[in-house]
C-alpha positions in Angstrom: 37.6 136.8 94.8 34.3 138.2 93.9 34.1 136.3 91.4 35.0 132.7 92.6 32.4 133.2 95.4 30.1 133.7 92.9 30.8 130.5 91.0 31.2 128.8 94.6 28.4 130.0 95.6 25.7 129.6 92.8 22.7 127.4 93.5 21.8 124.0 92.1 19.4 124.4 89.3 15.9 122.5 89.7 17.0 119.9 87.5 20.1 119.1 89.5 17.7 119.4 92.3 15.4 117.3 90.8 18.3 114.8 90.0 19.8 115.0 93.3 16.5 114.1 95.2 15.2 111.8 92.9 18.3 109.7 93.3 18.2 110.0 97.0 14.5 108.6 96.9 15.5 106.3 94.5 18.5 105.3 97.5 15.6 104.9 100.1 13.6 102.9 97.9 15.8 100.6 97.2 17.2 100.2 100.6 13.6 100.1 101.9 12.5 97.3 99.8 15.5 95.2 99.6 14.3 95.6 103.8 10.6 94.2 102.5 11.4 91.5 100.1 13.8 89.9 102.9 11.0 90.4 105.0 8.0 89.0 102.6 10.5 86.0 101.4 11.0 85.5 105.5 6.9 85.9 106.0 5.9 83.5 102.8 8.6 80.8 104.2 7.0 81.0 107.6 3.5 80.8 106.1 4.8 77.5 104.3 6.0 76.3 107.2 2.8 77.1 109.6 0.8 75.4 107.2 2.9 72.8 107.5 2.8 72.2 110.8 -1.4 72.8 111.2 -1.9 69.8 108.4 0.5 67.9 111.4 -1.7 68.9 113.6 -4.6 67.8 111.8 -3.7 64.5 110.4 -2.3 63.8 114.3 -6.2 64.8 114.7 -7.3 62.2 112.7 -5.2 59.8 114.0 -6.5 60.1 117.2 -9.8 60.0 116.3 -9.1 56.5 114.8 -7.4 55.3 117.8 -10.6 56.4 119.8 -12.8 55.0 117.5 -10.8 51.4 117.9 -11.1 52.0 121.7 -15.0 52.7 121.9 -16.4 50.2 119.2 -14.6 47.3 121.1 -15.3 48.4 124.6 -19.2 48.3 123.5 -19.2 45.0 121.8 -16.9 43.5 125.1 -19.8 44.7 126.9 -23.0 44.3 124.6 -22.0 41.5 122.8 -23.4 43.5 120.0 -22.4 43.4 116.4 -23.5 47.0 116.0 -20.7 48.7 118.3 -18.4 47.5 115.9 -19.2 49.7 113.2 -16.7 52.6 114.0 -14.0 49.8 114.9 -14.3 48.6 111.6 -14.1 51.6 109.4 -11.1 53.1 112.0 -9.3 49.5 110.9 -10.2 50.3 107.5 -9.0 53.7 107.5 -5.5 53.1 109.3 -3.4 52.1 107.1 -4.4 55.4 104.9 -4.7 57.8 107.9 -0.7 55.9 109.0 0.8 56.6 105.5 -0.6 60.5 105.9 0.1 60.7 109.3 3.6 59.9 108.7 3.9 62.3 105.8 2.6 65.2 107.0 5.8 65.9 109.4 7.8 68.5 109.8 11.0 67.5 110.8 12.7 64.1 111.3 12.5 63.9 115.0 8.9 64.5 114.4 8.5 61.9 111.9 10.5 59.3 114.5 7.4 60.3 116.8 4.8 59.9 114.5 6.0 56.1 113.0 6.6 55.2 117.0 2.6 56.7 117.5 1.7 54.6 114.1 3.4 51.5 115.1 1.9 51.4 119.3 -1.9 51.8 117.4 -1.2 48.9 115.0 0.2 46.8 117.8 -3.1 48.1 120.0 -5.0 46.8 116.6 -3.2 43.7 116.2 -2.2 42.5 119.5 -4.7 43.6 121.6 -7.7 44.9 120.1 -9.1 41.9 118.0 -7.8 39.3 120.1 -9.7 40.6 122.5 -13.2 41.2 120.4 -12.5 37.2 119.1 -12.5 36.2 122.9 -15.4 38.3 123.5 -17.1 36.3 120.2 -15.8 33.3 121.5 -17.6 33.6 124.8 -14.1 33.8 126.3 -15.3 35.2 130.4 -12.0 37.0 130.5 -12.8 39.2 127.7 -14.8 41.3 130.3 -12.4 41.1 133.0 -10.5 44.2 135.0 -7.2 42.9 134.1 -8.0 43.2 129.8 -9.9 46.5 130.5 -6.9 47.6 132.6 -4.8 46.5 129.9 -6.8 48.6 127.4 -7.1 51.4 129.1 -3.0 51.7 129.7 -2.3 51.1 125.9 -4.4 53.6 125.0 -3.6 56.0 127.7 0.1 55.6 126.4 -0.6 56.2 123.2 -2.7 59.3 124.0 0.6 60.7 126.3 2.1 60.1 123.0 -0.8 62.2 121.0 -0.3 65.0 123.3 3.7 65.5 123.5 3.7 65.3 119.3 1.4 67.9 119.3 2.7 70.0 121.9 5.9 69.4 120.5 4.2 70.8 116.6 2.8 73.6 118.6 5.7 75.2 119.6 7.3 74.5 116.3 4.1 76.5 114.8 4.4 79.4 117.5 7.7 79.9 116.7 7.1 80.5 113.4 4.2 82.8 113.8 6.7 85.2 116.1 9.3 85.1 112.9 6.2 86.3 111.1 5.0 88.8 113.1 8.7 89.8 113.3 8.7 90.1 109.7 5.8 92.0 109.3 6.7 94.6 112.0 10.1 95.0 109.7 8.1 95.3 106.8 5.9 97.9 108.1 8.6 100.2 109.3 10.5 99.9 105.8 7.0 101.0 104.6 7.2 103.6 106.8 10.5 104.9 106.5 10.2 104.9 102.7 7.1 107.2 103.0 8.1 109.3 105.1 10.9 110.0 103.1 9.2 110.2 100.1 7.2 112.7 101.1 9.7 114.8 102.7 11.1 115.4 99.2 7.9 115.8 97.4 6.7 118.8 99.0 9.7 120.4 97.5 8.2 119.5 94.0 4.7 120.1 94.8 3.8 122.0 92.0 6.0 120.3 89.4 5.0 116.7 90.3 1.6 117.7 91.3 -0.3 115.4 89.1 2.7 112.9 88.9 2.9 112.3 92.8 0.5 114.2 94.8 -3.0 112.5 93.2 -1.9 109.0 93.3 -0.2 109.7 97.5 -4.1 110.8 98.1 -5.1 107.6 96.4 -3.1 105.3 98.7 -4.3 107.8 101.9 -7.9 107.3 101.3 -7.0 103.7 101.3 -5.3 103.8 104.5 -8.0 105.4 106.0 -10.6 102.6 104.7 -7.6 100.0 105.8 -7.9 102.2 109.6 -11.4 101.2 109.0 -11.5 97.4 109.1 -11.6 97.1 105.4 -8.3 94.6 105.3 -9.1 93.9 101.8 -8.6 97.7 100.5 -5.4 97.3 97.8 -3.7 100.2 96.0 -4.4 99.9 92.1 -0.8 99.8 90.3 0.8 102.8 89.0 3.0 103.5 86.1 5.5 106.0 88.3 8.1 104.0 89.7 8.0 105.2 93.1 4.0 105.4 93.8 3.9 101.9 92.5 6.8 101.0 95.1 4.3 103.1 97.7 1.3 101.1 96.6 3.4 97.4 96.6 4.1 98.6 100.1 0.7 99.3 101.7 -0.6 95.7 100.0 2.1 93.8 101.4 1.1 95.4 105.0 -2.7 95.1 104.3 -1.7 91.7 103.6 -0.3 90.9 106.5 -2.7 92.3 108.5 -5.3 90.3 106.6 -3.3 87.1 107.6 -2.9 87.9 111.2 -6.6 88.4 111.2 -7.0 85.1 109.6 -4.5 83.3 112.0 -6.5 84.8 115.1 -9.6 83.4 113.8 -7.6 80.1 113.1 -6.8 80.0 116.6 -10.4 80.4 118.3 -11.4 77.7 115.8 -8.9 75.1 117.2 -9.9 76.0 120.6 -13.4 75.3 119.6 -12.2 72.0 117.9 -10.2 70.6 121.1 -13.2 71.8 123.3 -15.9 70.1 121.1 -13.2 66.9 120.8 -12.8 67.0 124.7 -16.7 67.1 125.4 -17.2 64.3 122.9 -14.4 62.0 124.5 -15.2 63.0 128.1 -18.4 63.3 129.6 -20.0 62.0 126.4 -18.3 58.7 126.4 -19.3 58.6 130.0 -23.2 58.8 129.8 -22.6 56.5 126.4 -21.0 54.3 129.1 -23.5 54.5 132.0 -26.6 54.0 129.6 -25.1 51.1 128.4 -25.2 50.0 131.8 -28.3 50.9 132.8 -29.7 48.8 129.8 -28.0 45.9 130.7 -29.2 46.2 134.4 -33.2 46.8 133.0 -32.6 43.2 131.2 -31.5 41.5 134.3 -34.8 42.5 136.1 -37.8 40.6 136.1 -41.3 41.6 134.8 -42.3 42.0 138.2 -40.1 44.0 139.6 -42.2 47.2 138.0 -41.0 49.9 140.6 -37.6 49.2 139.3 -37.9 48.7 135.8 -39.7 52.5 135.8 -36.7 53.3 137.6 -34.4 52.4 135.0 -36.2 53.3 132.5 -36.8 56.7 133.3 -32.8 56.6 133.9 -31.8 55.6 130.8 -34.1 58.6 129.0 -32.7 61.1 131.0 -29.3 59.9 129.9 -30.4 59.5 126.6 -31.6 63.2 126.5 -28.3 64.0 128.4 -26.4 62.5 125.9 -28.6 64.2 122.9 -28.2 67.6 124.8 -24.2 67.0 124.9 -23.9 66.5 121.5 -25.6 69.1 120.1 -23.7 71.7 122.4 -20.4 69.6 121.2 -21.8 70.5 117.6 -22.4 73.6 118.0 -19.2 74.6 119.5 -17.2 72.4 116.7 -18.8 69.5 114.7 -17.0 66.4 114.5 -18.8 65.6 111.4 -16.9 68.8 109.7 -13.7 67.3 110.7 -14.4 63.6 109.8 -16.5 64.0 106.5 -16.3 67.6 105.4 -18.3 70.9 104.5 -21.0 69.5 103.0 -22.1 66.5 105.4 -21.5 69.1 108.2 -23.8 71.3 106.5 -26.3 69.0 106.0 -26.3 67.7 109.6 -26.5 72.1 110.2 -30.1 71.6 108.4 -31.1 68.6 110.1 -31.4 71.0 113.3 -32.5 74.0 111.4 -36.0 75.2 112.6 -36.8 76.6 109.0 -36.8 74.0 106.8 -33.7 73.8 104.5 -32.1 72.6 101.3 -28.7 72.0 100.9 -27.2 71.0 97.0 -24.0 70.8 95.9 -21.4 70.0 92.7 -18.3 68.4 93.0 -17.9 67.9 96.2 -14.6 67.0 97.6 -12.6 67.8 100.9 -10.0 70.9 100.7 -7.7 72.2 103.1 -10.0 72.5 107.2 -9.3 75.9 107.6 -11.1 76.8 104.6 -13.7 74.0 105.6 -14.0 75.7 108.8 -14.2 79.0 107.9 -17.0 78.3 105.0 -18.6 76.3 107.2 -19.2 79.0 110.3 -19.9 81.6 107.2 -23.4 79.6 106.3 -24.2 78.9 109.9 -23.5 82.3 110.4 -26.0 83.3 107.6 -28.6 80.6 108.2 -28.7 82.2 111.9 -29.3 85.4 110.7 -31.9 84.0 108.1 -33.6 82.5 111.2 -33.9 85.2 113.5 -34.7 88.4 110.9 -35.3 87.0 107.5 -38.8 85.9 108.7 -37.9 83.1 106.1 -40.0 80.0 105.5 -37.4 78.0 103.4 -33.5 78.6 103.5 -31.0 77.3 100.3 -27.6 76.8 100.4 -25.6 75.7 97.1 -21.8 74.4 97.1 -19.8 74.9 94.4 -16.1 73.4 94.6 -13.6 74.7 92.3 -10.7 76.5 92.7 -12.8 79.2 93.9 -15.4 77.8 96.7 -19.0 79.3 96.0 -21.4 79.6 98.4 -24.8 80.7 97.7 -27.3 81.1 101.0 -31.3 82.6 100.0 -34.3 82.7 101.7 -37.4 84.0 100.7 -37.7 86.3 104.0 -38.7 90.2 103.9 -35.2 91.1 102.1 -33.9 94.6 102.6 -30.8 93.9 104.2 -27.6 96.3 103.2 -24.6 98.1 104.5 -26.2 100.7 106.2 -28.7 97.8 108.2 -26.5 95.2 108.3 -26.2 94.0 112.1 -23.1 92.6 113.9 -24.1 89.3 112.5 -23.5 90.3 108.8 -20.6 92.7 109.7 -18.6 89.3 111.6 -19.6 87.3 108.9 -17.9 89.9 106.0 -15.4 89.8 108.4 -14.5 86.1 108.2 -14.9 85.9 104.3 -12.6 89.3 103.9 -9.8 87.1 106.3 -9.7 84.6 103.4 -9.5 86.5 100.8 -12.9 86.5 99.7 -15.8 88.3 98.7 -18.7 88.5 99.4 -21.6 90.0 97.6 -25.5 90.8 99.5 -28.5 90.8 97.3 -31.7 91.4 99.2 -34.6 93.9 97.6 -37.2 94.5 100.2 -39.9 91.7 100.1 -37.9 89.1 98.1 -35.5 87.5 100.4 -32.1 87.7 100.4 -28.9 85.7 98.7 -25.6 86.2 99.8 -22.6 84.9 97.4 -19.5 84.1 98.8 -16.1 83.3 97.2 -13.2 81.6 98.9 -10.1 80.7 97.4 -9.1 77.3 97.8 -5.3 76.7 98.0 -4.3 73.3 98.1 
């Protein structure tokens, strides 16, 4: 009996122990990342599908704009009689049947794309069977071209067509927040596999702690210090690959977390920038249109006056300055909120028009310039304003550069010749948001500024198509 209870009873040597745990850690592994690539295969097809739905959102954008820009140029020239309020009609009727075709092709689902060729074919019958119609009565001398009942008419096509805008969009909106709560859904998965799976891990390494010491314990410190610079703000931290199975499973882990975190960073961002966009879109088609409107007005009035009537004539004209500088004052607040140029033309005109209203002279070059996807527009864009600002109020600069380099890679490049000095440890909120935005893209961005010769700051975006 002695005997078989000491045969029944004899420990498990340490490389059955070693056996046993590693297959158990190899069982929660397994398990846990089976959990994260059905999460990360769930997360990329939501990222698909949210970018999907914001290049909806955009090219509905643009078809509005073009449906405004029909609206305004023919409501000047009804009222002017002047060929030079036509401009913007004629390049949105020479841009619709471009903007239609991208319009339509941009949709998400088929319901949507029912909505979208009902939208396309109400602005082509606003083209065709209203709009110039209407601007060939107005040419003609037609007096009903002015009247109430065509500017009622006008006003309720486009007013539909608007109601139209808004449901599509609301409509792609939900679709998009839907698929950012599968995301986040996703991520919060992946992060407790993560979790599970280290805490598990560890468990069964301190039990090996001096036999796996340089193995395990070395490359587990590795992936804490990055945690703590990830606990830091530094989303772009990543834990270098390892030849040990189960550290590189660790490491594969934290980057698809740090990942996500990065992209929930970059959709927050994202979102404040449409805001801005809609705000600066609803300034420009509100209360700007309205002083455009009452100026136009007041002109005409100050042509119906006689010479003599001086008191009134100084009247008006003092009018239409102030609305002239109210109209100025408007559109640089619309600009610097969002600018429509960025959205209509792109980085570089935007930039450009960014110099125009620098108070330190500026220079802005660029090489093979071409539009890429807005949010990376958006974001480079409010990175060079970000560090043209800075330039202006602590470079002490007296001439600002900024070079454009499209590629697959976006380069920025932003000097002055200011007093320089500028690093990590004086960088100010300014610098800090504006690493910030780069790091939520994926990019990098590098700071070269010895003390008394200016600074350059080099930022990379990826561009993905």
């Amino acid at each position: 009996m002695g005997a078989g209870r000491g045969h029944g009873g004899r420990p498990l040597g340490l490389t059955s122990l070693t056996i046993a745990a590693s297959g158990l850690l190899a069982l929660l592994i397994g398990v846990a990342f089976t959990v994260l690539l059905w999460a990360i295969n769930d997360a990329n097809n939501s990222i698909s599908a949210r970018r999907a739905s914001r290049t909806a959102l955009v090219r509905a954008g643009s078809m509005e704009q073009l449906l405004i820009d029909l609206e305004t140029g023919q409501r000047g020239f009804v009222i002017t009689r002047r060929e030079e309020f036509l401009e913007p009609w004629h390049a949105a009727r020479k841009a619709l049947p471009l903007e239609a075709r991208q319009f339509t092709d941009s949709t998400t689902s088929e319901e949507q794309r029912r909505t979208a060729e009902r939208i396309t074919q109400g602005v082509r019958s606003f083209l065709d069977d209203y709009s110039v119609p209407l601007i060939a009565k107005a040419r003609g001398g037609d007096p009903t071209a002015g009247s109430l009942e065509e500017a009622t008419e006008g006003k309720r096509r486009v007013d539909a067509l608007r109601a139209q805008f808004d449901e599509y969009m609301s409509d792609e909106r939900v679709h998009l927040a839907e698929r950012t709560d599968a995301a986040g859904a996703n991520s919060n998965q992946a992060v407790t596999a993560a979790a599970v799976g280290l805490a598990a891990s560890m468990a069964l390494f301190a039990v090996f702690t001096v036999l796996q010491h340089r193995a395990v314990v070395r490359p587990v410190r590795g992936a804490a210090a990055a945690a703590q610079e990830l606990a830091g703000g530094d989303l772009s931290v990543r834990v270098a690959p390892s030849r040990i199975a189960e550290i590189g499973a660790l490491g594969s882990s934290f980057n698809s977390m740090a990942a996500s975190l990065q992209d929930s960073r970059r959709r927050i961002m994202e979102s404040t920038e449409a805001v801005h966009r809609r705000t600066a879109r609803d300034l420009h088609d509100g209360a700007q249109q309205r002083l455009v409107s009452l100026m136009i007005g007041l002109r005409l009035a100050r042509e119906l006056l006689p010479g003599s009537e001086r008191a009134a004539v100084d009247l008006l004209d003092q009018s239409i300055d102030n609305a002239q500088t109210a109209i100025n004052e408007l559109r640089e607040l619309a600009s610097g909120i969002y600018p429509l140029v960025l959205t209509v033309k792109g980085l570089v005109p935007a930039v450009r028009d960014l110099a125009s209203r620098c108070p330190v002279p500026m220079v802005v070059d660029c090489e093979g310039e071409r539009r890429i996807p807005s949010t990376v527009e958006s974001n480079a864009y409010f990175v060079v304003a970000e560090a043209v600002t800075n330039a202006v109020k602590h470079a002490q600069a007296s001439r600002i550069d900024v070079f454009v380099e499209f590629g697959e890679v976006l380069r920025l490049k932003v000097a002055d010749d200011g007093i320089g000095g500028v690093g990590k440890a004086t960088a100010g909120s300014g610098m800090t948001g504006l690493a910030d935005r780069v790091a939520a893209f994926d990019g990098k961005l590098t700071i070269d500024s010895p003390p008394g010769r200016g600074t350059t700051l080099l930022i990379q975006i990826p561009v993905r198509d």
